[in-house]
MMTF fields as JSON, N, C-alpha, C and O atoms, coordinates in Angstrom:
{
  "mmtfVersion": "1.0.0",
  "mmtfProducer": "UNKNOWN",
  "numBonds": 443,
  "numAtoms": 444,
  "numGroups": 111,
  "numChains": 1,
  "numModels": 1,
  "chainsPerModel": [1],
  "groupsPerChain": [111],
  "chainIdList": ["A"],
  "bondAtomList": [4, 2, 8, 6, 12, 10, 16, 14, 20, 18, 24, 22, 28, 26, 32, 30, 36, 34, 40, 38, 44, 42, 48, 46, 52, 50, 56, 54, 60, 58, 64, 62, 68, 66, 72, 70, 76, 74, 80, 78, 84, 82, 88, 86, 92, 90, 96, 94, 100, 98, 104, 102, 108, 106, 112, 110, 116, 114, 120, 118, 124, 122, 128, 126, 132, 130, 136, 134, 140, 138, 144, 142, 148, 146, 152, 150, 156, 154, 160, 158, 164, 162, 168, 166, 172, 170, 176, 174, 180, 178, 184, 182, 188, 186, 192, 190, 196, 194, 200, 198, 204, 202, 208, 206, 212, 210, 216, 214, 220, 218, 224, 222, 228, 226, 232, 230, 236, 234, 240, 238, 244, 242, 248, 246, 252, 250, 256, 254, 260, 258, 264, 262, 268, 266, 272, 270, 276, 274, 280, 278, 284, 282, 288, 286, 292, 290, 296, 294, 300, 298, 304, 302, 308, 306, 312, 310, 316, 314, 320, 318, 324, 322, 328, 326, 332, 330, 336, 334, 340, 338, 344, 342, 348, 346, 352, 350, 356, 354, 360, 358, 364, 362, 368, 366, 372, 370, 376, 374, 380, 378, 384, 382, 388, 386, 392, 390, 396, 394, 400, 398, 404, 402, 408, 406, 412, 410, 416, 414, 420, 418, 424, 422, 428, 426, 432, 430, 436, 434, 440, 438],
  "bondOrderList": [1, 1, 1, 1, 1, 1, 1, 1, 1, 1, 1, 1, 1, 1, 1, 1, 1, 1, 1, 1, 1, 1, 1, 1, 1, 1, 1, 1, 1, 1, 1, 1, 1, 1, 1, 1, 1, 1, 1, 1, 1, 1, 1, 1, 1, 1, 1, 1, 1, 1, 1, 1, 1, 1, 1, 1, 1, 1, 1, 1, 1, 1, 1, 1, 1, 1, 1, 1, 1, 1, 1, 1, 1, 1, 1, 1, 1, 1, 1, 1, 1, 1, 1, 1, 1, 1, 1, 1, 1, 1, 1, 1, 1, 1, 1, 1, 1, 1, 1, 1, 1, 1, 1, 1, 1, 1, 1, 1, 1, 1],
  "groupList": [{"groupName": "UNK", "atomNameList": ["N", "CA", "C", "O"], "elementList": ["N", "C", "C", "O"], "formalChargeList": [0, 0, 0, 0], "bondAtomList": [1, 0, 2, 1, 3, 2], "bondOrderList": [1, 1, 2], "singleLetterCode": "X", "chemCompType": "L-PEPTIDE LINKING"}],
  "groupTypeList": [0, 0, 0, 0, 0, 0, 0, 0, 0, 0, 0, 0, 0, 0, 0, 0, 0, 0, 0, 0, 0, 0, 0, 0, 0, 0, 0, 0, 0, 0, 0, 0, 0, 0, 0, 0, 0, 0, 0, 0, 0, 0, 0, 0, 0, 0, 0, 0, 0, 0, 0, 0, 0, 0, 0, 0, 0, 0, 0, 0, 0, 0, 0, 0, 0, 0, 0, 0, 0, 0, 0, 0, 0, 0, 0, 0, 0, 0, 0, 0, 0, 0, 0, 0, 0, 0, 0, 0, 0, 0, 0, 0, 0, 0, 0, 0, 0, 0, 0, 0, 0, 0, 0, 0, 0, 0, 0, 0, 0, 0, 0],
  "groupIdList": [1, 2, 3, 4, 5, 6, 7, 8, 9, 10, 11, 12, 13, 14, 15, 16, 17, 18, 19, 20, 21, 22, 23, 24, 25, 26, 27, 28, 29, 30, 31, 32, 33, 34, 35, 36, 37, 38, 39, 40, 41, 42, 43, 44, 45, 46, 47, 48, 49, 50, 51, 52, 53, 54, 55, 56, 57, 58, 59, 60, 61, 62, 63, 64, 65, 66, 67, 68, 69, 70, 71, 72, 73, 74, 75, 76, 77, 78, 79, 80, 81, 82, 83, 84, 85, 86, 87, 88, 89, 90, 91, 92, 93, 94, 95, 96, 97, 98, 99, 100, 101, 102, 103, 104, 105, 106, 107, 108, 109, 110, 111],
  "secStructList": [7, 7, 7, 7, 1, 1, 1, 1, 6, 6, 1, 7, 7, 7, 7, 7, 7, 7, 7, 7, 5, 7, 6, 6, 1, 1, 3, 3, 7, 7, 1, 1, 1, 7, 3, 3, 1, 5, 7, 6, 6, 1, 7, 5, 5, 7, 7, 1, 1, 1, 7, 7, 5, 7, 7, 1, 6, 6, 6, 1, 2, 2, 2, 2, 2, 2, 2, 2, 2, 2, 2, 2, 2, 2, 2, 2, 2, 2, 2, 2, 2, 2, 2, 2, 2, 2, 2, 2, 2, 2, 2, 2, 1, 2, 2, 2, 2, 2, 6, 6, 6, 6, 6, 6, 1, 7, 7, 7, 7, 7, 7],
  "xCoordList": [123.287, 122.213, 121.192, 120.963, 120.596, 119.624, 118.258, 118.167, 117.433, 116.158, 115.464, 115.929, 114.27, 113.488, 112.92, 112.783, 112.612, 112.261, 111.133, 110.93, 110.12, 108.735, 108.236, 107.324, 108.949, 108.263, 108.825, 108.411, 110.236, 110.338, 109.349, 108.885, 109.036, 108.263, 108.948, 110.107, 107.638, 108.271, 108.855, 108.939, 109.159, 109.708, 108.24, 107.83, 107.679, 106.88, 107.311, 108.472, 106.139, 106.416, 106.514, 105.459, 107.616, 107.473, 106.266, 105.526, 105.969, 104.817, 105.023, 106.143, 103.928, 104.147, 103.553, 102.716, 104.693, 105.021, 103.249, 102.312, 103.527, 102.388, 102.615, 103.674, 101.471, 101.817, 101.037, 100.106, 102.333, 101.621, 101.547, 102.393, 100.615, 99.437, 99.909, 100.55, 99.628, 100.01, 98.492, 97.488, 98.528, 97.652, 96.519, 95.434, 96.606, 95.647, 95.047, 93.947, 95.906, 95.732, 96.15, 95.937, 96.831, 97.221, 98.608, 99.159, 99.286, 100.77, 101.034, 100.224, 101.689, 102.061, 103.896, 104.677, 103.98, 105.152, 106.055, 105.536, 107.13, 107.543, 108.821, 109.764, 109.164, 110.0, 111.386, 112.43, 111.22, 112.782, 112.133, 112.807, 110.752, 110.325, 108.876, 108.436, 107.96, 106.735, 106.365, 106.539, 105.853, 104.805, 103.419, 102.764, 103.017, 101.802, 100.876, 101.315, 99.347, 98.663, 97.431, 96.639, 97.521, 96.53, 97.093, 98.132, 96.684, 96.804, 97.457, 96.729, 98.264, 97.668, 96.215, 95.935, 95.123, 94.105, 93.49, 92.32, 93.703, 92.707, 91.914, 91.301, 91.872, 90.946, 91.451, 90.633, 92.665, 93.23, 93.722, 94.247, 93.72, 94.313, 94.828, 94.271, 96.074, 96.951, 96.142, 95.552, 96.437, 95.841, 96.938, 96.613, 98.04, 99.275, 99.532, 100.72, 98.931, 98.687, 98.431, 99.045, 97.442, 97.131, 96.881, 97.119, 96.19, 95.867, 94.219, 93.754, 93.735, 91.809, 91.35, 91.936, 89.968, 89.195, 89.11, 88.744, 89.306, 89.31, 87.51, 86.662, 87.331, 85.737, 85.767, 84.758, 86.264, 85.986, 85.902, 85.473, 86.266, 85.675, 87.423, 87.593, 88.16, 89.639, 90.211, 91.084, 89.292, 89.847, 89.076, 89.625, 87.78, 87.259, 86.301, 85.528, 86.047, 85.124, 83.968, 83.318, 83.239, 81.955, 81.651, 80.551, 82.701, 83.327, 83.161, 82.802, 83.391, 83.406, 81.767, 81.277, 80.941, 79.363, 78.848, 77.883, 79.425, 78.416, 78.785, 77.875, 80.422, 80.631, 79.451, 78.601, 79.674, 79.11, 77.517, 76.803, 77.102, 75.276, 75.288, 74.168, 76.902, 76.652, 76.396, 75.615, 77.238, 77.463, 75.886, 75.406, 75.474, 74.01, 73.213, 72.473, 73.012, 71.694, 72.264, 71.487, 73.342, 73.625, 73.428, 73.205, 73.625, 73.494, 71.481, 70.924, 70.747, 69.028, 68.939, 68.11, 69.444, 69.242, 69.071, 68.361, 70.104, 70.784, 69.282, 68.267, 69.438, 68.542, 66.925, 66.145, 66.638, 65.558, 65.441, 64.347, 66.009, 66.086, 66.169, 65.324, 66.959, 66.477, 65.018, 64.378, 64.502, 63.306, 62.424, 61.664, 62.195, 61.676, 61.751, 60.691, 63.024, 63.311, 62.461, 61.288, 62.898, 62.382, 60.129, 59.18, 60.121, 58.215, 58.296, 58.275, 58.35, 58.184, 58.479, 57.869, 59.694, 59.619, 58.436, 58.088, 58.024, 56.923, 55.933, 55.526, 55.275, 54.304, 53.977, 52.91, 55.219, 55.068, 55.237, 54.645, 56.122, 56.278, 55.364, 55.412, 54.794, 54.334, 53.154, 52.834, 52.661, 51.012, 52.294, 52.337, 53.107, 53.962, 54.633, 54.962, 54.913, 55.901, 54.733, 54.919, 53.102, 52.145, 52.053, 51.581, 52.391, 51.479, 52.781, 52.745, 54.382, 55.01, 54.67, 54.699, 54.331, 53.986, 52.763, 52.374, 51.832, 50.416, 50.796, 50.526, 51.524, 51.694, 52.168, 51.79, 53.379, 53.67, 53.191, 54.065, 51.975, 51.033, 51.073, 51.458, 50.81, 50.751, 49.713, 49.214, 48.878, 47.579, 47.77, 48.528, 46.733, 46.696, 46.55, 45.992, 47.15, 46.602, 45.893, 46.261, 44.937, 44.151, 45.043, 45.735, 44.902, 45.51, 45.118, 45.766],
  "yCoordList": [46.326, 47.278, 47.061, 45.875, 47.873, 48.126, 47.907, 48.219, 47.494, 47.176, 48.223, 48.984, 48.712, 49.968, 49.849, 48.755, 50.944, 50.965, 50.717, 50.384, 51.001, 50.908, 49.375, 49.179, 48.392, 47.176, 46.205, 45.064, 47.114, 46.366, 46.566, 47.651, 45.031, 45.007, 46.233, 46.606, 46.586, 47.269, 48.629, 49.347, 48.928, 50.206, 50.8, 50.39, 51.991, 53.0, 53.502, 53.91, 53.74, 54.686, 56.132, 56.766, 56.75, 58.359, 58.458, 57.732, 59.473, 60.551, 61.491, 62.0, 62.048, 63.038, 64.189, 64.254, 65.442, 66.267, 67.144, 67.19, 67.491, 68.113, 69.899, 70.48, 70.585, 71.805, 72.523, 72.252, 73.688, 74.606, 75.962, 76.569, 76.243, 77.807, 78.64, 78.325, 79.705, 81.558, 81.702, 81.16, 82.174, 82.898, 83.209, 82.771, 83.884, 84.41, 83.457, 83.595, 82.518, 81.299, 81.927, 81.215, 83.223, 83.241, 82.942, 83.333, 82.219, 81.713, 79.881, 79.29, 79.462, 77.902, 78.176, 78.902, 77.276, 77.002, 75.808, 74.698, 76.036, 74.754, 74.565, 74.253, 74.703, 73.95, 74.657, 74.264, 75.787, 76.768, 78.23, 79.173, 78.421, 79.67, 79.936, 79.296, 81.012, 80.676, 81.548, 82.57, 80.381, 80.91, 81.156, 80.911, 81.71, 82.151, 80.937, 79.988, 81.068, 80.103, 80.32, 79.465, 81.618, 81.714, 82.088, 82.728, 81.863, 82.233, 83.716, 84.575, 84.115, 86.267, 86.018, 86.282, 85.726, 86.333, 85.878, 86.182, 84.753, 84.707, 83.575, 83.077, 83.113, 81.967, 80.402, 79.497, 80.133, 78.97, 79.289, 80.4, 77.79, 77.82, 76.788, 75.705, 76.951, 75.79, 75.121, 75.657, 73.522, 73.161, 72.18, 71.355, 72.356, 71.968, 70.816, 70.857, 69.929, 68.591, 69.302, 69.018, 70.262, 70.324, 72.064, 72.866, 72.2, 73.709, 72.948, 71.838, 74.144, 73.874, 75.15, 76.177, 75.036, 76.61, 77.536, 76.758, 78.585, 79.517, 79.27, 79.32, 79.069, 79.311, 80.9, 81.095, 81.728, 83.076, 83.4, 84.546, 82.561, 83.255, 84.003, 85.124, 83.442, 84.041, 85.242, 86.104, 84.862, 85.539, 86.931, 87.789, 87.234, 88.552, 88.276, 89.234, 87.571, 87.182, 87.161, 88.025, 86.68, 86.393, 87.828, 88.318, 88.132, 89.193, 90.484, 91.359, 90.686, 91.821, 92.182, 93.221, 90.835, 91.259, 91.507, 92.262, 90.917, 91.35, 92.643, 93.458, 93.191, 94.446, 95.641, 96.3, 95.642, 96.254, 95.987, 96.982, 95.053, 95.088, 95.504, 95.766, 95.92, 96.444, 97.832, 98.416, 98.427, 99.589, 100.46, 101.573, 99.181, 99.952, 99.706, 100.671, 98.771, 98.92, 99.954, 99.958, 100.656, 101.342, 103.013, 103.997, 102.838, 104.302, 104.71, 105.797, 103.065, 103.03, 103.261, 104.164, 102.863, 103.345, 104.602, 104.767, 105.7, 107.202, 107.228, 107.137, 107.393, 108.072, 108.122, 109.031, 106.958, 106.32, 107.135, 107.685, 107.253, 107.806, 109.716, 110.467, 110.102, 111.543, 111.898, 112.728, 111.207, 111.438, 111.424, 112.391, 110.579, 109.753, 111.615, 112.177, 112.26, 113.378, 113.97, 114.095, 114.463, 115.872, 115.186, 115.899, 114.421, 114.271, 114.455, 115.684, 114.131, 114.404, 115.953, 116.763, 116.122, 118.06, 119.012, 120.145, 118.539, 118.861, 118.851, 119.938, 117.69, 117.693, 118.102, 118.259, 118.145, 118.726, 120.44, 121.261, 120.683, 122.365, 123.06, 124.142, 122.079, 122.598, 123.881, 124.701, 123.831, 124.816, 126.06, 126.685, 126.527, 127.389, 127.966, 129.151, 127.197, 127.654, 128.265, 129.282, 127.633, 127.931, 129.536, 130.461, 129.748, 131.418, 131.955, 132.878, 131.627, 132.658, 132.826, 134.023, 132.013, 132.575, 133.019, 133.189, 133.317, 133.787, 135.258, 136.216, 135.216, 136.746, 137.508, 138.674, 136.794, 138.061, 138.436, 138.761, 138.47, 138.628, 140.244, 140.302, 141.427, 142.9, 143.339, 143.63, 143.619, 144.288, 145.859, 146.751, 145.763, 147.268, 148.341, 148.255, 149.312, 150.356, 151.461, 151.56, 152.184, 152.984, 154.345, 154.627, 155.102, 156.62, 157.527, 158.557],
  "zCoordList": [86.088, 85.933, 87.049, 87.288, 87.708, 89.08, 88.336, 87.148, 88.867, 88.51, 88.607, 89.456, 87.954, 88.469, 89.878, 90.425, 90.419, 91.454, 92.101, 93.268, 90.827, 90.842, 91.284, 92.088, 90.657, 90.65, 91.786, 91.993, 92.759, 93.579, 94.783, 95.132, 95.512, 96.339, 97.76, 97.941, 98.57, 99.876, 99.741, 100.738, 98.876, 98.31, 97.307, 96.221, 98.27, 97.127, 96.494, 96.546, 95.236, 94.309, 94.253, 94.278, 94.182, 94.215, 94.088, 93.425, 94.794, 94.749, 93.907, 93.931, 92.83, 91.982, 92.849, 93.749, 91.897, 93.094, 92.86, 92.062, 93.682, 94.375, 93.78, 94.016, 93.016, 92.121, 93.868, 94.626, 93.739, 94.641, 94.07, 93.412, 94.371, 93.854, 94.715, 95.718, 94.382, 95.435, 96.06, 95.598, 96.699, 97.525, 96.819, 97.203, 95.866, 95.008, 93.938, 93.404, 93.723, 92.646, 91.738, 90.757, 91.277, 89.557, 89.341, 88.312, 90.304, 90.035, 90.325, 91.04, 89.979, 90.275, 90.299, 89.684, 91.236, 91.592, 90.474, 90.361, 89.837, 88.831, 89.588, 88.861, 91.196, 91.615, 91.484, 92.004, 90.686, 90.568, 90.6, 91.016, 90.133, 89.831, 89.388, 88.433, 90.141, 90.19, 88.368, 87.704, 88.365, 86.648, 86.858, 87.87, 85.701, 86.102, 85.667, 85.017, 86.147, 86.358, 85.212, 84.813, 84.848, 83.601, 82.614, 82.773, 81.474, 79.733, 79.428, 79.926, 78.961, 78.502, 78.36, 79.53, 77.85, 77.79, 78.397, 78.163, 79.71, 80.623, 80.445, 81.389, 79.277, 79.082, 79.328, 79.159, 79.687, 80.378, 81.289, 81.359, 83.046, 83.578, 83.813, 83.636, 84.288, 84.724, 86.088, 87.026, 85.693, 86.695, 87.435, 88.288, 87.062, 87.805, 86.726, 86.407, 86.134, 85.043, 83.646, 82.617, 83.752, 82.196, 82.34, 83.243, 80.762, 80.5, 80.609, 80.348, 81.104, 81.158, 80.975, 81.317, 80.262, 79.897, 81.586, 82.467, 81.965, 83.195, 83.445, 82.554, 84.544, 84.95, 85.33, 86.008, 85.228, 85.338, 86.56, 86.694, 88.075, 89.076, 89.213, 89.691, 88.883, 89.825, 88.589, 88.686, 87.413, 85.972, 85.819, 85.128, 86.443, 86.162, 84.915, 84.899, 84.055, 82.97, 83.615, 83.026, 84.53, 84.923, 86.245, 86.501, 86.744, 87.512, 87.114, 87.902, 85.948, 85.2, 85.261, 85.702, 84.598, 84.399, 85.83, 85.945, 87.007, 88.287, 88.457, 88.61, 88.47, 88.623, 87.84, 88.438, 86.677, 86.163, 86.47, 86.591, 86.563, 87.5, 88.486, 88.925, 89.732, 90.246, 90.243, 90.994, 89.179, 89.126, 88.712, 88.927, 87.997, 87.332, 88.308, 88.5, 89.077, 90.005, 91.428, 92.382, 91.551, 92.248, 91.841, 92.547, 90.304, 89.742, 89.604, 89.757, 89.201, 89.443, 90.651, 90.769, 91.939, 92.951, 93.773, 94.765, 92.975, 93.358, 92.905, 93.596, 91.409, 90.691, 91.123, 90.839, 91.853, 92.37, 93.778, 93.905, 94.455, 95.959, 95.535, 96.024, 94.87, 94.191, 93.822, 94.467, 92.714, 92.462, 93.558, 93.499, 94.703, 95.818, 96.646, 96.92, 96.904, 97.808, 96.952, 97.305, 95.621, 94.826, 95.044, 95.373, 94.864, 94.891, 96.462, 96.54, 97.354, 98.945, 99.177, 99.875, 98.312, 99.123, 97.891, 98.226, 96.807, 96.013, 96.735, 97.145, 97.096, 97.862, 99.823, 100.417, 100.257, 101.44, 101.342, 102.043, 100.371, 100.431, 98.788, 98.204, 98.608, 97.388, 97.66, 96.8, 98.93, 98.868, 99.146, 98.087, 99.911, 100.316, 99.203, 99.266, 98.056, 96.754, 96.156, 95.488, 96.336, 95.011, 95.852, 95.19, 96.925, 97.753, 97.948, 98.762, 97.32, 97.09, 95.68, 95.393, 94.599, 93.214, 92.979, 91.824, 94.272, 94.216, 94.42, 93.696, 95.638, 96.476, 95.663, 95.551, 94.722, 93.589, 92.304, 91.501, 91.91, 91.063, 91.555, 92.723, 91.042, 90.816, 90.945, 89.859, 92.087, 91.679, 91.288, 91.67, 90.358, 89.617, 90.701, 91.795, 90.165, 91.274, 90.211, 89.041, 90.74, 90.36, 90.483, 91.462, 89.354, 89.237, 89.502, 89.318]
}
């Protein structure tokens, strides 16, 4: 019988293998076929050793809330820059709108 390998002198110990990730990080490699690297619902990821809670940056959880702050401080923005046009053309064309609704007032005519 051969002795283990580990404890002979001069001879290292395998190296444990090394997990490799995709590009994107949502796949791991198991050496025959790439699996995926998060949970179905997103809330674990493989960390090549274990399952761990997802920090949300590669998962869309924390992702999701900036999107959507973006979406709203972009839609306050429109809305903000509209109002901003409609008061500027009020007040620059406003004496011109008040003397087309002056001019058409009817004076009486005498019979």
């Amino acid at each position: 019988m051969l002795p283990a390998m580990e404890g002979v002198p001069g001879i290292p110990a395998p190296a444990p293998a090394q997990t490799r990730f995709s590009a994107d990080g949502f796949w791991w490699w198991d050496g025959a076929q790439w699996q995926p690297a998060y949970s179905q619902d997103r809330l674990w990821r493989w960390t090549g050793q274990s399952w761990e809670p997802a920090r949300g940056s590669a998962t869309g959880g924390s992702g999701g809330g900036s999107a959507l702050g973006l979406i709203l401080g972009l839609t306050v923005g429109v809305v903000i820059l509209v109002a901003a046009i409609v008061v500027a053309v009020i007040y620059f064309a406003g004496p011109q709108i008040s003397n087309i609704y002056s001019n058409l007032t009817v004076t009486p005519t005498t019979p």
